[in-house]
Backbone as CSV, one residue per row, in Angstrom:
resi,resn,N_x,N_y,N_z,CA_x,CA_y,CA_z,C_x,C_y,C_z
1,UNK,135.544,44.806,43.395,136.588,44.069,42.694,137.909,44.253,43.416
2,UNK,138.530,42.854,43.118,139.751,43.061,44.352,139.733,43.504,45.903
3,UNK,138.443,43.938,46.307,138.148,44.744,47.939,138.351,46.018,47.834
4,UNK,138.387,46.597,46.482,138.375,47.996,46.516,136.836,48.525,46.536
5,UNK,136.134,49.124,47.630,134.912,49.719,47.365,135.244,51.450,47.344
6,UNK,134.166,52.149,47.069,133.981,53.723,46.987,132.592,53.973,48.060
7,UNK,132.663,54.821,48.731,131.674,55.217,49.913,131.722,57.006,49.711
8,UNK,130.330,57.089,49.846,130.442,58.406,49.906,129.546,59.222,51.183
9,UNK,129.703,60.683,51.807,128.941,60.692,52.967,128.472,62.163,52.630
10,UNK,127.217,62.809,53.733,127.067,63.956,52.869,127.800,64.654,54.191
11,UNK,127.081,65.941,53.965,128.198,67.293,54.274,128.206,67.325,55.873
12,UNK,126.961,66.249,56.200,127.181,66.596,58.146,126.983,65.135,58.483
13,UNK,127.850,64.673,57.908,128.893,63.449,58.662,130.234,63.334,58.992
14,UNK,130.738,63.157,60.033,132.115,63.175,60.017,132.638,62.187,59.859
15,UNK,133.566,62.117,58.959,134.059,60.552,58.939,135.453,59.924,59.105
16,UNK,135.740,59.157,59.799,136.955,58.782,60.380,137.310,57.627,59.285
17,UNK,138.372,57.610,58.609,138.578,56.773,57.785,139.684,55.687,58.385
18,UNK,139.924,54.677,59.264,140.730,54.229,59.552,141.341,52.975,58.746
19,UNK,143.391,53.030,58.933,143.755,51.812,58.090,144.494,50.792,59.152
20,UNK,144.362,49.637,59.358,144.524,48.820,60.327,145.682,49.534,61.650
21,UNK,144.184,50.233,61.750,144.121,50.849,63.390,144.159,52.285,63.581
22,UNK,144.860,52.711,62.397,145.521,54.470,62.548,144.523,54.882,61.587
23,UNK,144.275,56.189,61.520,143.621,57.500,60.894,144.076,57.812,59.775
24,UNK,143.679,57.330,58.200,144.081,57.193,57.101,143.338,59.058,56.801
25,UNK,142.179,59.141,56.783,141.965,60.170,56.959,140.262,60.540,57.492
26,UNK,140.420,62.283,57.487,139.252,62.339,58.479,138.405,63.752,57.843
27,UNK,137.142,63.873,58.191,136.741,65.052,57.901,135.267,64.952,57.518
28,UNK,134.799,66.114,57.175,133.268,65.931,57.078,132.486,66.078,55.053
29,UNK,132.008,65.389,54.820,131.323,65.009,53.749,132.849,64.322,52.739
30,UNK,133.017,63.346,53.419,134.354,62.789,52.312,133.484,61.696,51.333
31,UNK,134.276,61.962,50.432,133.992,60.512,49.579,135.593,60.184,49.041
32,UNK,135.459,58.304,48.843,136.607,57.878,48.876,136.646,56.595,48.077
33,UNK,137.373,55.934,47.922,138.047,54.932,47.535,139.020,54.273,48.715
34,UNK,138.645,52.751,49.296,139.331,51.862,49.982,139.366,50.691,49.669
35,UNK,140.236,50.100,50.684,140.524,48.522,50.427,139.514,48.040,51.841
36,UNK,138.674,47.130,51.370,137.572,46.841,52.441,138.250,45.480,53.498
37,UNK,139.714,45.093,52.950,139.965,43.904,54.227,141.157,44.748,55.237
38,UNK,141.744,45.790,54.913,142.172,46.370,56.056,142.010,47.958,56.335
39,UNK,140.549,48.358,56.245,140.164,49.756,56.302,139.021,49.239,57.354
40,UNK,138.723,50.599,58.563,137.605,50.454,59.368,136.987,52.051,58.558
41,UNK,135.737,52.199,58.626,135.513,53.447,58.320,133.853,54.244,59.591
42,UNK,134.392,54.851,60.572,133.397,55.274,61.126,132.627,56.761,61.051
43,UNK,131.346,56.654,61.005,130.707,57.879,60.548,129.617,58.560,61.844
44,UNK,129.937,59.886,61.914,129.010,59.936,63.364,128.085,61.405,62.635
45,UNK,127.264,61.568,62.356,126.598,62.842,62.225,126.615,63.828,63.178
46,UNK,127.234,64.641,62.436,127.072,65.838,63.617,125.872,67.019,63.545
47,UNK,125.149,66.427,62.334,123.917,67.669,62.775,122.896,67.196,63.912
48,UNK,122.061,68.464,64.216,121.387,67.981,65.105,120.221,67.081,65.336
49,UNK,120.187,66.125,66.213,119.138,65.307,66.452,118.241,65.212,67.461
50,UNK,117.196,64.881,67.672,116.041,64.800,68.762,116.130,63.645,69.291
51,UNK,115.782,63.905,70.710,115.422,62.411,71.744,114.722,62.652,72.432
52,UNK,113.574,61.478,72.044,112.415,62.329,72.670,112.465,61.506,74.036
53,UNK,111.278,61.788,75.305,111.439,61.219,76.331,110.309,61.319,77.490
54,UNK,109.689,60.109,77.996,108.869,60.050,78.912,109.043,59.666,80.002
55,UNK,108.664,60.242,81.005,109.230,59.663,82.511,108.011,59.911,83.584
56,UNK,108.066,59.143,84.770,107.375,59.242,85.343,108.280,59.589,86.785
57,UNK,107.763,60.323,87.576,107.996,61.229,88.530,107.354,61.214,89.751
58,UNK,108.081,60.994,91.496,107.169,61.225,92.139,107.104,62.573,92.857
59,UNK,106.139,63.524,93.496,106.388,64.554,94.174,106.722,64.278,95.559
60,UNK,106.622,65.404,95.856,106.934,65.659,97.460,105.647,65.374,97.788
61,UNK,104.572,65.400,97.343,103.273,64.819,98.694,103.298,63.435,97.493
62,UNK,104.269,62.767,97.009,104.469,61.138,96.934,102.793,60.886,95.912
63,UNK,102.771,61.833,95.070,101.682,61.868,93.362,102.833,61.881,92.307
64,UNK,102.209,60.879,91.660,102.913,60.223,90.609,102.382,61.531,89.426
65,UNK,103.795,62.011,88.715,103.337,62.798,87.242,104.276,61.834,86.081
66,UNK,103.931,62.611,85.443,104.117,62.095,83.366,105.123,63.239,83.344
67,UNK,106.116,63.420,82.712,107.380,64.522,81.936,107.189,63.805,81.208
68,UNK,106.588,64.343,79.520,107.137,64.302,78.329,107.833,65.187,77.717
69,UNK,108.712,64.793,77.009,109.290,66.329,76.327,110.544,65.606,74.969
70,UNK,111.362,66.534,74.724,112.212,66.102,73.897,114.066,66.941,73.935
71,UNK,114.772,66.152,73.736,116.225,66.886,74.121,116.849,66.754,72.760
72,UNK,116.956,67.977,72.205,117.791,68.262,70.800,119.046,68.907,71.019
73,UNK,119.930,68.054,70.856,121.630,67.795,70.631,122.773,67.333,69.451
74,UNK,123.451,68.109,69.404,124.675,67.458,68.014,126.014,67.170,68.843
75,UNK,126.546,66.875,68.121,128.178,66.091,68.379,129.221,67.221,68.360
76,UNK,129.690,67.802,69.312,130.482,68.669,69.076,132.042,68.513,69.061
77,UNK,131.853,66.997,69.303,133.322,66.825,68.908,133.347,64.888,68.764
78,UNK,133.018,65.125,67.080,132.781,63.711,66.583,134.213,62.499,66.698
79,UNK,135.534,63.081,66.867,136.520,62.486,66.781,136.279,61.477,68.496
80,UNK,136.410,62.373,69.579,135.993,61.810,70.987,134.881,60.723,70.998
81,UNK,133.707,61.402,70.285,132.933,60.018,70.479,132.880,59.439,69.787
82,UNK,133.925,58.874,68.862,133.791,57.817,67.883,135.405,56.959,68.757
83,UNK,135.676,57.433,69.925,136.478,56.837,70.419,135.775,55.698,71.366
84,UNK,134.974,56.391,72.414,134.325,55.891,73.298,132.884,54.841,72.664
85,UNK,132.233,55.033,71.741,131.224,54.275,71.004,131.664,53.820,69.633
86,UNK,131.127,52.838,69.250,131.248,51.962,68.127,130.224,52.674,67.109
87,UNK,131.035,53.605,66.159,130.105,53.948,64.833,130.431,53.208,63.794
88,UNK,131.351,52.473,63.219,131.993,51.581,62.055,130.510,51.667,61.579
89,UNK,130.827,51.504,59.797,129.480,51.579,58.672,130.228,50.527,58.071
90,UNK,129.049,49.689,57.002,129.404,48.517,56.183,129.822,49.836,55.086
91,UNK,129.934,48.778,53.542,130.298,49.574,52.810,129.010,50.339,51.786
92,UNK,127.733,49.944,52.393,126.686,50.992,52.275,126.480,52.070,53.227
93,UNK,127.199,52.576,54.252,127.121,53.355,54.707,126.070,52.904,55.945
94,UNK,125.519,51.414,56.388,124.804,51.179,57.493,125.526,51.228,58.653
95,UNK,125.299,51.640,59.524,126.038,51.735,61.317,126.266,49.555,61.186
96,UNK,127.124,49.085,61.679,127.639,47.824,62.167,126.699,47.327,63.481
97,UNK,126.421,48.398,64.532,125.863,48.422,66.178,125.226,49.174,65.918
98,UNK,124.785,48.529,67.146,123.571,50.013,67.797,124.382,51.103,68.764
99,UNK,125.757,51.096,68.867,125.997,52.138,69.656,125.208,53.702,69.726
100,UNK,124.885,54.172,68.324,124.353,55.310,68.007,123.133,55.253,68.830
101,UNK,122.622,54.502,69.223,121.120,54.484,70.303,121.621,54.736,71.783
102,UNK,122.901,54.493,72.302,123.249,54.699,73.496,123.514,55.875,73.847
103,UNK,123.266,57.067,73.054,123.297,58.276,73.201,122.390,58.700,73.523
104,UNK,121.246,57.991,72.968,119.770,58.478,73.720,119.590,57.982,75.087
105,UNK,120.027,57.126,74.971,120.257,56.032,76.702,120.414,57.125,77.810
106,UNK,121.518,57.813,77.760,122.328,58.230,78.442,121.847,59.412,78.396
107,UNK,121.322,59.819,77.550,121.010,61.390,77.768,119.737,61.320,78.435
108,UNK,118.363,60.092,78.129,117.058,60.119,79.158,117.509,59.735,80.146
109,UNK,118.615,58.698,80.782,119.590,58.998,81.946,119.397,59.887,82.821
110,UNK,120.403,61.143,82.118,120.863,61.873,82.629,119.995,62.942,83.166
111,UNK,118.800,62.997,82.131,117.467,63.810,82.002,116.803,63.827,82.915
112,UNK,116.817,62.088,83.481,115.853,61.786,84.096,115.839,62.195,85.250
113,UNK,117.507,61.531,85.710,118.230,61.997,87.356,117.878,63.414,87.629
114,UNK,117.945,64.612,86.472,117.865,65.824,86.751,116.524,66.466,86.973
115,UNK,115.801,65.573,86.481,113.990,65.791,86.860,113.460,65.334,88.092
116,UNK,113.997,64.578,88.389,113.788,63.774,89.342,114.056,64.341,90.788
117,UNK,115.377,64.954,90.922,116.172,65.866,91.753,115.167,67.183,91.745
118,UNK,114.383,67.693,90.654,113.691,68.534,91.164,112.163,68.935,91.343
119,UNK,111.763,67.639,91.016,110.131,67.171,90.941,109.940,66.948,92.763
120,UNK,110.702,66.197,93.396,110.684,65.606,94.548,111.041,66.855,95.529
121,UNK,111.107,68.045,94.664,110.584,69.000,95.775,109.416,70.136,95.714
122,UNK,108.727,69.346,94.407,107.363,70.009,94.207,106.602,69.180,95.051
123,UNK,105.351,70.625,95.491,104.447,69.602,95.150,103.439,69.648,94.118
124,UNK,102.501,68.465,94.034,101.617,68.800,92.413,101.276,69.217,91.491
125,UNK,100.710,69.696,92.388,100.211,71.749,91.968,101.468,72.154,91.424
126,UNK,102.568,72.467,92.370,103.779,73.189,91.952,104.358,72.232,90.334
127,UNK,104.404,70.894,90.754,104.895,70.252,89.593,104.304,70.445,88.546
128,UNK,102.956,70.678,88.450,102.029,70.994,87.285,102.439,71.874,86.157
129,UNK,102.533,72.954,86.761,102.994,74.695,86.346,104.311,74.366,86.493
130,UNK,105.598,73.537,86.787,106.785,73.930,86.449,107.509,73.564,85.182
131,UNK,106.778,73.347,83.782,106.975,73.267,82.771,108.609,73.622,82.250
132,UNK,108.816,74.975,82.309,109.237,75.827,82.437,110.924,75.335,82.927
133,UNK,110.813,75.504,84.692,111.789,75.368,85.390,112.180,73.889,85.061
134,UNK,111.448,72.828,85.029,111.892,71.788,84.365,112.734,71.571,82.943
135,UNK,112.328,72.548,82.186,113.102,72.231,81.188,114.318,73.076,81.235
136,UNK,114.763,74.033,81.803,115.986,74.653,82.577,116.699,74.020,83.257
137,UNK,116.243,73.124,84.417,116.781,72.061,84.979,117.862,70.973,84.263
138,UNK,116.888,70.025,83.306,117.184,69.487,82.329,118.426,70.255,81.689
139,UNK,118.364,70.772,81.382,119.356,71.906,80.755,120.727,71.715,81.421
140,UNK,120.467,72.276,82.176,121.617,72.528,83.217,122.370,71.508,83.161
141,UNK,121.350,70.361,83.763,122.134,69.031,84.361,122.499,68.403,83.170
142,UNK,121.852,68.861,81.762,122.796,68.151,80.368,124.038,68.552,80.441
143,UNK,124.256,69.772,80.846,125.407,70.495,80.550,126.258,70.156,80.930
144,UNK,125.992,70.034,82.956,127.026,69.972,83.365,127.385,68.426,83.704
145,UNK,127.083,67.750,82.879,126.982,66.081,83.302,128.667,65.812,82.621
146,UNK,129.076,64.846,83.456,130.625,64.830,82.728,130.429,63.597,82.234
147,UNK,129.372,62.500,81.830,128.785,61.505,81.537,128.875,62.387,80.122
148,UNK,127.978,63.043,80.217,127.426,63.820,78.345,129.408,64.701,78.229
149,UNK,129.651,65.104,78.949,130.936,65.932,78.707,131.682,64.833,77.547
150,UNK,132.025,63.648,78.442,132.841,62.761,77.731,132.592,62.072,76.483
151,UNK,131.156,62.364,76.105,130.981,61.864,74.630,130.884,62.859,73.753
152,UNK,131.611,64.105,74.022,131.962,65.265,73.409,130.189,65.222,72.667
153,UNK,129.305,65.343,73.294,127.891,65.905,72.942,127.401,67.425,73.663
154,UNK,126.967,68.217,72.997,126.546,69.339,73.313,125.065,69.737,73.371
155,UNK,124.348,69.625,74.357,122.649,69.772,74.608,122.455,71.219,73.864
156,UNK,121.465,71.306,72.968,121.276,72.414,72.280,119.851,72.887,73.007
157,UNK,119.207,72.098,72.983,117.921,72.813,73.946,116.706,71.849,74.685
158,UNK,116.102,72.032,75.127,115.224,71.036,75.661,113.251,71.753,76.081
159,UNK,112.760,70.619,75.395,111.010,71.240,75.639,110.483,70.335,76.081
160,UNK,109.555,71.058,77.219,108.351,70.029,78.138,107.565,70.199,76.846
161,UNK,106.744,69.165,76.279,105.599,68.837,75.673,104.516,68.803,76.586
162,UNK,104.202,67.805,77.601,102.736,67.865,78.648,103.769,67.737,79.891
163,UNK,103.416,67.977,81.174,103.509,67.642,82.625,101.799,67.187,83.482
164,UNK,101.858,65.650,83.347,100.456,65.788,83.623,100.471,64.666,84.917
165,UNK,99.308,64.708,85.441,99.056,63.270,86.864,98.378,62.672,86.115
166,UNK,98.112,61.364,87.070,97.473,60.193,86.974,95.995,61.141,86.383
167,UNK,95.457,60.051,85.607,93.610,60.326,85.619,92.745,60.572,86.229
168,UNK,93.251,59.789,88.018,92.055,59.817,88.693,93.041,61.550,89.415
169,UNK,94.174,61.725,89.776,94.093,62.853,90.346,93.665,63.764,89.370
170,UNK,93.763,63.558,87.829,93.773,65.112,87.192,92.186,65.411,87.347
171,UNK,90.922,64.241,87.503,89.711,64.415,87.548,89.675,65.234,89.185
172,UNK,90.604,64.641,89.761,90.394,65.536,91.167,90.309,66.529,91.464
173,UNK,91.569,67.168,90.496,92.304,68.765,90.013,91.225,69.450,89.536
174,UNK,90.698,68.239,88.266,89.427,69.862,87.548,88.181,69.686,88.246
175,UNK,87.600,68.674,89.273,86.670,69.141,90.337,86.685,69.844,91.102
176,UNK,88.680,70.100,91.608,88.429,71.528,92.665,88.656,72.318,91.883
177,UNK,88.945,72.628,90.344,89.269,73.785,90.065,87.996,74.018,89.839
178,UNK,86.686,73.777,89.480,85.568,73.464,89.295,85.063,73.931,90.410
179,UNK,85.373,73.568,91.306,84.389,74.376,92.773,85.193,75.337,92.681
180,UNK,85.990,75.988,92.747,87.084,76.905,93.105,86.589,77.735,92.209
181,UNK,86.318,77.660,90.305,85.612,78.585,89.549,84.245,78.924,89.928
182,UNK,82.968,78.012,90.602,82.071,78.024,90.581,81.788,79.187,91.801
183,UNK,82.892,79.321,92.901,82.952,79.616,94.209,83.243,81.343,93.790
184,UNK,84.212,81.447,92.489,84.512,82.909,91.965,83.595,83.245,91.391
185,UNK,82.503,82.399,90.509,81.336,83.017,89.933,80.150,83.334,90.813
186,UNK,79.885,82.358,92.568,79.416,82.744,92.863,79.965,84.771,93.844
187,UNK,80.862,84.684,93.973,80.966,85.585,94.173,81.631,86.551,93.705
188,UNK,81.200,86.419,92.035,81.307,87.867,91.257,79.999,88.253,91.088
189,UNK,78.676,87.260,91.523,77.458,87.220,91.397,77.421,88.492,92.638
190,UNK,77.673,87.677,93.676,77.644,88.433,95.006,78.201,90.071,94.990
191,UNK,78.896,90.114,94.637,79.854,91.178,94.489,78.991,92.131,93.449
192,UNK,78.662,92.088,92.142,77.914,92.386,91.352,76.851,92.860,92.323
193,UNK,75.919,91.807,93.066,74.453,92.262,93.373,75.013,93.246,94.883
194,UNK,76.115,92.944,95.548,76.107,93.897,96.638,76.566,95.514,96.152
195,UNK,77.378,95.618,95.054,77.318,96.843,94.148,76.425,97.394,93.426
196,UNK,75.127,96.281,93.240,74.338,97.110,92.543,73.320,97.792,94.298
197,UNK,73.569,97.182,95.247,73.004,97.395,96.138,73.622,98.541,97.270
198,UNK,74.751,98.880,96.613,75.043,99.895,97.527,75.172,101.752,96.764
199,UNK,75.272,101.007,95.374,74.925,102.342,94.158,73.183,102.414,94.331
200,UNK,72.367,101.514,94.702,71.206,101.926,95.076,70.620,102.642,96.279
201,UNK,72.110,102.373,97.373,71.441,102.976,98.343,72.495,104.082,98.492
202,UNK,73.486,104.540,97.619,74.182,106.091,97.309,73.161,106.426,96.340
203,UNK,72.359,106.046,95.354,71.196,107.248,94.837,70.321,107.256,95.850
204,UNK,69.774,106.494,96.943,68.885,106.735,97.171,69.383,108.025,98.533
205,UNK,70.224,108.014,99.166,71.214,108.336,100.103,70.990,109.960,99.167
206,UNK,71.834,110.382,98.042,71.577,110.928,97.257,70.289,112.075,96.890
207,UNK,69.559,111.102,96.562,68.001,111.607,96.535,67.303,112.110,97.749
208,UNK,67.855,111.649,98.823,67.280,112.064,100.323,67.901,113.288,100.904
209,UNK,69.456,113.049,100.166,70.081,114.854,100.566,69.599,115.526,99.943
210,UNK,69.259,115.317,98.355,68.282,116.190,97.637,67.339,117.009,98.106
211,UNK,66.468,115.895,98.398,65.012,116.397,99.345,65.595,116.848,100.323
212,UNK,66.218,116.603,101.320,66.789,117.537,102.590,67.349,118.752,102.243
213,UNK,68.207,119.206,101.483,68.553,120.340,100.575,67.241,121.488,100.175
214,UNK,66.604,120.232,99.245,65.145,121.394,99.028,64.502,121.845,99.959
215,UNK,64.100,121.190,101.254,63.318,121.153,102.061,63.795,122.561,103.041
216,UNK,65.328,122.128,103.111,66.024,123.357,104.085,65.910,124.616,102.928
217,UNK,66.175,124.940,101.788,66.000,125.760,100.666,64.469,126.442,100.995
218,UNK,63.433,125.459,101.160,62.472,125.892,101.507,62.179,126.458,102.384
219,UNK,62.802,125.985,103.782,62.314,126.425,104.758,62.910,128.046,105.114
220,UNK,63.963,128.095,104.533,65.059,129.287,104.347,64.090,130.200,103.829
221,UNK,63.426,130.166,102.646,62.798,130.521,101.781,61.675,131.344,102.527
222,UNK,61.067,130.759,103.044,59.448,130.683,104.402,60.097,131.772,105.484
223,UNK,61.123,131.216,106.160,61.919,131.651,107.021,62.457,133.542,106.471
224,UNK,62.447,133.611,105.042,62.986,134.906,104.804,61.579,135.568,104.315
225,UNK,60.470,134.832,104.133,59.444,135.696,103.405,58.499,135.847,104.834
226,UNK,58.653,135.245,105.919,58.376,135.620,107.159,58.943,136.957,107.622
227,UNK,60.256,136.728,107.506,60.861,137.943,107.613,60.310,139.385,107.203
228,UNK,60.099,138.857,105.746,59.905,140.201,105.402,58.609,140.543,105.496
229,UNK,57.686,139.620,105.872,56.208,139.989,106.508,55.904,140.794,107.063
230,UNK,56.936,140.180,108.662,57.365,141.085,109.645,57.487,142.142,109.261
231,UNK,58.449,142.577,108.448,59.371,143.637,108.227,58.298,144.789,107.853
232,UNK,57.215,143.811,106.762,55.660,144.964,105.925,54.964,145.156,107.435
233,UNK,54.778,143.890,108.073,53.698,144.827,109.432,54.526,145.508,109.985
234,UNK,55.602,145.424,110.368,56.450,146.618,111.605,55.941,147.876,110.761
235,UNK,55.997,148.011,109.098,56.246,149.534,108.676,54.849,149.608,108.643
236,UNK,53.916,148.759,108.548,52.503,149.040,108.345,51.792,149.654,109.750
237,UNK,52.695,149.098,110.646,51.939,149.655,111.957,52.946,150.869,112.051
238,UNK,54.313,151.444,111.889,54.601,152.169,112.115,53.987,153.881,111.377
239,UNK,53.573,153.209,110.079,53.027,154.191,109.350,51.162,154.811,109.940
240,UNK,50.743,153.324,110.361,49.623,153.483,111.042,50.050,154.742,112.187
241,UNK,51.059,154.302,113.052,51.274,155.083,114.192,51.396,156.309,114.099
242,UNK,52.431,156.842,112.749,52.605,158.039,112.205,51.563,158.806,111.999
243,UNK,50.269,158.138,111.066,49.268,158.623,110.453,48.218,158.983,111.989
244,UNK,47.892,158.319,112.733,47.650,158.653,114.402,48.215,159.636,114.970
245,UNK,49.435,160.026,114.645,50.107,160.964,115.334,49.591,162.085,114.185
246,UNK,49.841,162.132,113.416,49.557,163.248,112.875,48.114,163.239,112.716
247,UNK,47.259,162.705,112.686,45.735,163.281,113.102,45.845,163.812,114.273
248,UNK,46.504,163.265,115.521,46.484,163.752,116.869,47.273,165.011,116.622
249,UNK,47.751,165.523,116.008,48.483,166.272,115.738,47.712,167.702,114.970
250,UNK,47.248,167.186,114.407,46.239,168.426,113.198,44.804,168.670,114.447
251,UNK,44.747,167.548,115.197,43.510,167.764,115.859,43.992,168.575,116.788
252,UNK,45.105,168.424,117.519,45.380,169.245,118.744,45.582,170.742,117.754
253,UNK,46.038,171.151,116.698,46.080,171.885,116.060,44.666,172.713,116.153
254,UNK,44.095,172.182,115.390,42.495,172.414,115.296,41.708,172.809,116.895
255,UNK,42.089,171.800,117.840,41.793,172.652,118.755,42.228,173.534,119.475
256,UNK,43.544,173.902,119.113,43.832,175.364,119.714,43.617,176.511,118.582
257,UNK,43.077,176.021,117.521,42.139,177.194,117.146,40.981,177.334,117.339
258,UNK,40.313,176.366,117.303,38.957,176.594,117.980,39.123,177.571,119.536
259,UNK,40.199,176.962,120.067,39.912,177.754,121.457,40.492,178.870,121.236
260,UNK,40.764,179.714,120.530,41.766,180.425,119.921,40.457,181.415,119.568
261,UNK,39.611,180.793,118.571,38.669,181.375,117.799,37.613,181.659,119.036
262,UNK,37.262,180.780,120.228,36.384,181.108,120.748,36.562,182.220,121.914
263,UNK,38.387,182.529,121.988,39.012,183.228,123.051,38.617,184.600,122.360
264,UNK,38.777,184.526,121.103,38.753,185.647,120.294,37.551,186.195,120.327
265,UNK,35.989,185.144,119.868,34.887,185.267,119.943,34.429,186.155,121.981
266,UNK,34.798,185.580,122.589,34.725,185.799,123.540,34.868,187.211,124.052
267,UNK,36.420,187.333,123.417,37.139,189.140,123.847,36.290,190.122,123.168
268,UNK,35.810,189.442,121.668,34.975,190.420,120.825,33.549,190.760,121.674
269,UNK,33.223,189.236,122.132,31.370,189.846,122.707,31.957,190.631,124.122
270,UNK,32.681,190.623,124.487,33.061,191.222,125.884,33.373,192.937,125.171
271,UNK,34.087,192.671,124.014,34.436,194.127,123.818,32.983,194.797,122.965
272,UNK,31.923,194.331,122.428,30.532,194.824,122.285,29.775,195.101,123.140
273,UNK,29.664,194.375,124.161,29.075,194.219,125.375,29.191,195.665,126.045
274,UNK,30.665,195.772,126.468,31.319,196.965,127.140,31.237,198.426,126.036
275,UNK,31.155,198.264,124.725,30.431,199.201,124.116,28.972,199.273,123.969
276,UNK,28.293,198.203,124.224,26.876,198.509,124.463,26.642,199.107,125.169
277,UNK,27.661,198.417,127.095,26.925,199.603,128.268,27.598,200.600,128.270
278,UNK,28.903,201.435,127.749,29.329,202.594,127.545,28.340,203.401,126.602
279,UNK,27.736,202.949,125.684,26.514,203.394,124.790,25.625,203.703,125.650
């Protein structure tokens, strides 16, 4: 009635209330009362939003990849970019333009240039696995872009979702990774059977010092009961020798009594004799 409407916004909108041309007033979650033929009223959200984003990429050996991912950012200074882009709302609170979409523009832009700058010095393989450094990249180059500077936007963070190749290379990828696993199983096979083959030939290695051990044990054994064989005949013949000597010994004994006895026998018949012929 009369062009007076009421608009209201919630707590993370900022809203620029303008009156033919100047800043009637400003701030975040206003509600108001205006005159709708000489009021502009622009609204920019400053919480945070997602943009998501797909790109295609070439490497350094010139293989095409996929970057999907997503870049979550808020407005850190809603007054600036409601200078440079068109936010004006009807008096339901609908955006007038699509300016609010040119933020995504500019940021897969900016995203892109910065992926791009460092894909083209992978190669494949490397691009595959740089998940990671890609989304750091990205990062960076949000930051320091004076493109994103000037729409007072602030990159809050950024995630690779997939990094993938074409179909026919990724079938390429899991056929060599495929020989490449098959090539480690054959030789954990190998590896396995040459360990079980060399713990067979340390027991058997093992078992043969064993027996060489016993064998020398034995022969040691032979070698000392020889010994002491020896040792019984040396005393067996020495005792023999002893027992010889002393028969030769009792005998030479024995016969110097006999000759003893017969010297005696002798002196006696000589001394009868000589009393017979004195008789």
């Amino acid at each position: 009635m009369f062009g007076i409407n009421y608009i209201k916004f919630d707590s993370t909108t900022y809203v620029i209330h303008y009156v033919k041309g100047k800043i009637r007033k400003e701030g975040r979650g206003l509600s108001f009362f205006y005159f709708a033929w000489n009021s502009s009223i622009a609204a920019i959200a400053t919480g945070s939003n997602d943009v998501p984003f797909f790109f295609n990429c070439l490497t350094a050996d010139f293989q095409t990849i996929s970057v999907q991912g997503q870049i979550t950012y808020r407005v850190a200074n809603p007054k600036q970019l409601a200078e440079l882009l068109d936010f004006s709302v009807d008096r339901f609170g609908h955006y007038k333009t699509n300016d609010n979409e040119k933020i995504s523009l500019r940021l897969n832009v900016e995203a892109q240039a910065a992926i791009g700058g460092l894909v083209q010095q992978l190669s494949l393989k490397e691009a595959l696995r740089s998940a990671k450094p890609i989304e750091e990249n990205i990062k960076t180059g949000l930051v320091q872009s004076d493109a994103i500077k000037m729409l007072g936007i602030e990159p809050l963070s950024v995630n690779i979702a997939a990094v993938k190749a074409t179909p026919e290379m990724e079938r390429a990828l899991e056929a060599e990774t495929r020989e490449a696993l098959q090539q480690e199983s054959d030789k954990a096979v190998y590896d396995r059977r040459n360990f079980a083959v060399v713990q067979e030939r340390t027991i058997k290695e093992n078992e043969l010092n064993t027996e060489i051990a016993v064998e020398e044990k034995r022969k040691q054994i032979v070698e000392k009961q020889m010994e002491i064989q020896e040792i019984e005949q040396t005393n067996h013949k020495k005792i023999a020798l002893m027992e010889v000597d002393a028969k030769i010994a009792v005998e030479i004994e024995r016969q110097k009594l006999i000759d003893l006895e017969t010297t005696n026998q002798r002196k006696q018949a000589e001394t009868q004799g000589f009393a017979l012929e004195t008789t």
